[in-house]
Phi, psi and omega in degrees: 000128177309168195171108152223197203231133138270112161243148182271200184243175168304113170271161192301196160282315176298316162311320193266329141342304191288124178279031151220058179245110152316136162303152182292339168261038160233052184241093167094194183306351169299314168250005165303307191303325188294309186312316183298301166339290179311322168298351177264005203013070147278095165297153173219117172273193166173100196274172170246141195223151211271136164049025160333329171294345177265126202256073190256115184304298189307311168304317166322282201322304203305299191288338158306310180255058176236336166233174184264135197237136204229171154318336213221009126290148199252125178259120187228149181206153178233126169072242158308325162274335148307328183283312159312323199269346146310258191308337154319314209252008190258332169242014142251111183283317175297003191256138162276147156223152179277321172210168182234063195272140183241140188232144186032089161262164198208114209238004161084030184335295184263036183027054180279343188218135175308127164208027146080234197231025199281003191226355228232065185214170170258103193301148172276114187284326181296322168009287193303347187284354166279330178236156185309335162201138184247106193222114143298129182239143172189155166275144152312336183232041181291213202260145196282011190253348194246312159308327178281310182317310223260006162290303173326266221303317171309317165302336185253326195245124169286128160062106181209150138314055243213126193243092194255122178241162186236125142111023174273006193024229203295345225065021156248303153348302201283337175102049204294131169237353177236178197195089173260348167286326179265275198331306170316303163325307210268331125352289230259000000 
């Protein structure tokens, strides 16, 4: 049975504080995308992983792998959580998925920010041949740490997708609460 995982991405600290701060996985366009799934009878999850501004891999993993990911799940990540579902799936070889979309990924190119060893993996150059389709969605004026992750990825990852929309920065920025350009992917 189809079935997908959003995941969101890492907020500062000042953020993930704030109580009148949406949790990340209500943050923006994350449960608008869920809902539309759901109407689709997609079940959809969108996990929240405990102390997300810190980018400790083993809590990401632990909280992650609390579901199930089958062929016939469609995996979508943001930012920093696109960048967990890279190396996730770069160090299961054995795991299928029916699609992989990363929207703004941010794989910390230019070190720019301490992320321990949350980053400290070899992309599988092969990746897309476990799903049936592997797509990046990214802007033209997003942040130069997430334009450098989707140079990589174009220079690195075979049979990828690369979907450029312009002036939509992180995909936040804008305070974007519907996202019909990702639907459509996932959709079509």
């Amino acid at each position: 049975m189809k079935n997908a995982i959003i995941l969101h991405g890492k907020p500062s600290k000042q953020s993930f504080y704030d109580p009148n701060f949406p949790s990340s996985s209500n943050y923006y366009w994350l449960p608008w995308l869920q809902k539309q799934l759901v109407l689709r009878d997609i079940p959809t999850s969108t996990p929240e992983v405990p102390n997300n501004w810190i980018a400790n891999y083993k809590t990401w993993l632990e909280e992650f792998e609390r579901y199930e990911v089958t062929p016939d799940t469609i995996l979508v990540g943001h930012s920093c959580g696109a960048g967990f579902l890279l190396r996730w799936l770069s160090e299961n070889q054995d795991i299928k998925v029916a699609q992989m979309i990363l929207v703004a990924p941010w794989i910390n190119p230019l070190k720019l920010e301490n992320t321990d060893d949350f980053f400290d993996f070899t992309l599988d150059q092969g990746l897309s041949d476990r799903t049936n389709e592997s797509v990046v969605i990214s802007s033209d004026d997003d942040e130069e740490g997430v334009l450098a992750t989707v140079k990589i990825l174009q220079d690195k990852a075979d049979n990828f997708k690369f979907v450029e929309l312009k002036g939509q920065g992180h995909f936040f920025d804008n305070r974007k609460m519907e996202f019909p350009e990702l639907l459509e992917v996932i959709l079509s």
